[in-house]
C-alpha angles and dihedrals in degrees: 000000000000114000103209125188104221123183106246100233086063082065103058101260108130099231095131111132077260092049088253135128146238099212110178118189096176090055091041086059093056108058086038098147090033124116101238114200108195124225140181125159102179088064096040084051117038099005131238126321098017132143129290127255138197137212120249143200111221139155088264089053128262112333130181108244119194113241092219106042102015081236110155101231094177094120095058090052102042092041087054087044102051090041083051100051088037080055095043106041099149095064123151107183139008121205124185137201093256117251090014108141086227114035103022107118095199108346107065112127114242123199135183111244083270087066090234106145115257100171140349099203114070142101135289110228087250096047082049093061094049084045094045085042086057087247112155100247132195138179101242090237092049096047 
């Protein structure tokens, strides 16, 4: 059986920065027979509802800043990211909520710390680690 990382809003569970879902029946259809092992980080890390963040570029590489304070909250994110995959060594797919600064795989928005947009294809912190894992990744949407 395919065991298949799923990020947890595409599921249904209302873990959004608004304490809203994803939900994605289509996508849900698809991987009907797969093991899907649910992940957030965001919520793990900072709870639900909580405020947005942003990747950034910056000299030390791309960080998650949080919207509301300019905290970088990277560390959170890429601690969660490298226990769940020790935990879960036998996974076959990842697949991330598209444009999410933790879990996109290549569509996460990336701005300068002038927040002036540099790319809108790259990686969440969490979609870096599968890649870098050698975990076939995909955007939900894209999927």
């Amino acid at each position: 059986m395919k065991k298949v990382a799923i990020s947890a809003c595409l599921l249904g569970e209302k873990c959004r920065y608004d304490a809203s879902d994803n939900r994605d029946e289509k996508l849900l259809s698809l991987l009907r027979g797969a093991e899907l092992i649910s992940f957030c980080p965001e919520d793990d890390a900072f709870g639900t509802p909580r405020p947005t963040m942003d990747l950034i570029e910056t000299k030390e590489g791309h960080k998650a800043i949080s919207n509301s304070s300019g905290e970088d909250l990277s560390s959170p994110v890429i601690e969660y990211a490298a226990a769940f995959f020790e935990r879960h060594t036998d996974i076959d797919l990842f697949i991330g909520k598209d444009r999410s600064p933790s879990c996109g795989v290549c569509s996460a928005r990336l701005y300068n710390e002038e927040k002036n947009l540099l790319s809108s294809q790259e990686a969440g912190l969490m979609a870096k680690e599968a890649i870098k894992r050698g975990i076939e990744c995909f955007d939900a949407e894209k999927f």
